[in-house]
KOLLO-175088 format. One line per 8 residues: number of its first residue (from 1); for each residue y, x, z of C-alpha. Coordinates in steps of 0.001 Angstrom, whole numbers, plus 524288, in hexadecimal, padded with zeros to 5 digits. Layout:
// KOLLO-175088
NUM) Y,X,Z | ...
// end
This chain:
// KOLLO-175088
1) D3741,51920,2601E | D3649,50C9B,256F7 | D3E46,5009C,25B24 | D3263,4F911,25EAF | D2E78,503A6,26A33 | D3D70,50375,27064 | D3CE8,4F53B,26FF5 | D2E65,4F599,2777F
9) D3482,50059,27FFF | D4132,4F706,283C2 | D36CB,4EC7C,28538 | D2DE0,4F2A9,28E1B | D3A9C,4F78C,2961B | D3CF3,4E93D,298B4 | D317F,4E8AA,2A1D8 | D314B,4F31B,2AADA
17) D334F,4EDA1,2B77B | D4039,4F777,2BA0B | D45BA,4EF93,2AE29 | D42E0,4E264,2B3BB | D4D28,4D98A,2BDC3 | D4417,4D18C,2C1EC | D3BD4,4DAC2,2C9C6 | D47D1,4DFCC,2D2A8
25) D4927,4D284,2D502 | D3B71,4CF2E,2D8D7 | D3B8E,4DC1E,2E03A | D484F,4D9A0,2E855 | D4618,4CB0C,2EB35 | D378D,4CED4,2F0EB | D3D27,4D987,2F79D | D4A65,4D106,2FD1A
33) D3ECF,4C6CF,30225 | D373E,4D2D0,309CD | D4631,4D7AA,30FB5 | D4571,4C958,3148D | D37C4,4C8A9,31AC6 | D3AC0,4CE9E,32786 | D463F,4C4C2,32A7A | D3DF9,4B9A3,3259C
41) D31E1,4BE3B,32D58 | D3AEF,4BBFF,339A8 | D3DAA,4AFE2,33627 | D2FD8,4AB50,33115 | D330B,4A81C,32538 | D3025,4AD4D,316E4 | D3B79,4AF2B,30D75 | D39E4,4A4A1,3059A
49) D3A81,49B9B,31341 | D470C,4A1F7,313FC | D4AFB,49F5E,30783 | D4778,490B8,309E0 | D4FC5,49109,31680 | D5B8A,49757,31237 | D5C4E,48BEB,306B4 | D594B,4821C,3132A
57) D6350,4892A,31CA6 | D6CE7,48811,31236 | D69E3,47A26,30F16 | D5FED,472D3,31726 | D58BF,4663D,311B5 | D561C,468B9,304DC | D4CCC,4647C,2FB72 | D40EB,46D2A,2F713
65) D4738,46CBE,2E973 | D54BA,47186,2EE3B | D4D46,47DE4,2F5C2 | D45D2,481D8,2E85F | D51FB,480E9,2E19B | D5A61,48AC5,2E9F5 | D4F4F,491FA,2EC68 | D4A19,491E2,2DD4F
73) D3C28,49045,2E009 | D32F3,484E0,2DDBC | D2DE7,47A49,2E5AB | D2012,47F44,2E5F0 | D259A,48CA5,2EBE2 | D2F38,4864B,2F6B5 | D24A0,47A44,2FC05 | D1AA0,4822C,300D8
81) D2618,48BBE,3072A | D2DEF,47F75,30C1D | D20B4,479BE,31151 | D1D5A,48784,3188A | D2DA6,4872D,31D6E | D299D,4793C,32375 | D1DD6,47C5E,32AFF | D24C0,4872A,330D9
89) D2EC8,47C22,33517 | D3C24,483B1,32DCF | D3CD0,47734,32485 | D37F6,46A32,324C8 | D360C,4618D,316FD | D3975,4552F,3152C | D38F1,44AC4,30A3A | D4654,44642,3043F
97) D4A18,43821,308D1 | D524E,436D6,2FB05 | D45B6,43CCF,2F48C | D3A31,43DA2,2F9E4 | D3586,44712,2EFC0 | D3E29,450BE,2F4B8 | D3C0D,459E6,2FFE0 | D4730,45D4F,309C6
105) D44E1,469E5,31262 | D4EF8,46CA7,31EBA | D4C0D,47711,32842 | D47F2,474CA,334E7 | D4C84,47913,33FD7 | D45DC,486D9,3402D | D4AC1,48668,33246 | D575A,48612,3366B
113) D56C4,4901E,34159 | D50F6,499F6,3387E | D5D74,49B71,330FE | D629F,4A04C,33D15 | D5965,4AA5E,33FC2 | D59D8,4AE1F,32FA9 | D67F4,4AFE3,3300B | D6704,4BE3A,33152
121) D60BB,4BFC0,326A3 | D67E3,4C1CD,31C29 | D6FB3,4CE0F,3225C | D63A6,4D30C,326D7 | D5F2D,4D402,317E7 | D6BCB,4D7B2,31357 | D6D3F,4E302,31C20 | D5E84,4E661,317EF
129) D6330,4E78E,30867 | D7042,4EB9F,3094B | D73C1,4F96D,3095B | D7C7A,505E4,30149 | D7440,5017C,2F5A1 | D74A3,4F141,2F5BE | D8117,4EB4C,2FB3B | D82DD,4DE29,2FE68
137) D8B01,4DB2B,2F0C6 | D7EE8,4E142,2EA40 | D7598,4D723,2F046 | D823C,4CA65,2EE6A | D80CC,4CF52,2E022 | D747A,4D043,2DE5B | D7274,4C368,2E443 | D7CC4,4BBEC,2DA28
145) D7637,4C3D3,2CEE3 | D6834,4BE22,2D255 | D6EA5,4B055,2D543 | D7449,4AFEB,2C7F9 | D66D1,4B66C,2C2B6 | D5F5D,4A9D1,2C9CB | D6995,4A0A2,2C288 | D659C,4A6AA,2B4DB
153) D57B8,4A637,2B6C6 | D57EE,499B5,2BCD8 | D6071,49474,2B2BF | D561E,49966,2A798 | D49F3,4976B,2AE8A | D4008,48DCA,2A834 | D402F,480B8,2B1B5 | D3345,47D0D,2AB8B
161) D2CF9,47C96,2B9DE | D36FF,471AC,2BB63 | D4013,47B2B,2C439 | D4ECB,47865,2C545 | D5925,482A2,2C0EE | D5EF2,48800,2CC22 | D6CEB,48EE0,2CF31 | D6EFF,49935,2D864
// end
């Protein structure tokens, strides 16, 4: 076989989808957010509600800006969420008195009280995963790995939609 074949044949190894990290990735984080939809159901919320509400639970009244950022998404993806959050009365939105450009969301009440009821949660899903195959230092580890993974990519990712960096 001539050098120019191996090199196709290396090549063409590089994109079977065995080969690839990014598509055990994809598959586990859709399939982590369907191990969550029965304990969200219960609460009436979708998972990136809860996502919004663990940010808020851990720090409540802050700006739209400071949610994308520890969240890593845009503004265009969290305003429609935040505005769908509001009307079912778990946050309420209000305009900065230092800026008025800036939007502060707090949690309501029944904001609030859901962390209560979502407290359970978490063992719930870890007692779903867990088992002779995946211990819980499997999952902490696997958790710093992609942390540190987010930091690279964020840390080389093209800001040209006028993003910040972020650090995880």
């Amino acid at each position: 076989m001539d050098e120019f074949r191996k090199f196709q044949m290396m090549k063409n190894k590089q994109l079977l989808l065995k080969n690839q990290v990014c598509f055990p990735i994809y598959s586990v984080s859709r399939l982590l957010t369907k191990a969550y939809k029965p304990y969200l159901d219960e609460l009436g919320i979708t998972y990136p509600q809860y996502l919004v509400l663990m940010v808020l639970w851990e720090n409540d009244g802050l700006s739209v800006n400071q949610i994308t950022e520890k969240l890593l998404l845009n503004t265009n993806t969290l305003s429609p969420l935040l505005k769908r959050m509001e009307k079912m009365q778990l946050i309420e939105r209000s305009r900065c008195k230092k800026d008025e450009r800036s939007v502060i969301i707090k949690l309501t009440p029944n904001g609030k009280t859901l962390k209560i009821q979502a407290l359970t949660i978490p063992e719930k899903l870890s007692s779903d995963i867990l088992s002779d195959r995946i211990q819980m230092e499997d999952m902490l580890h696997l958790k710093d790995t992609l942390c540190e993974l987010i930091n690279v990519l964020n840390n080389k990712s093209d800001t040209k939609d006028g993003s910040q960096k972020l650090t995880v």
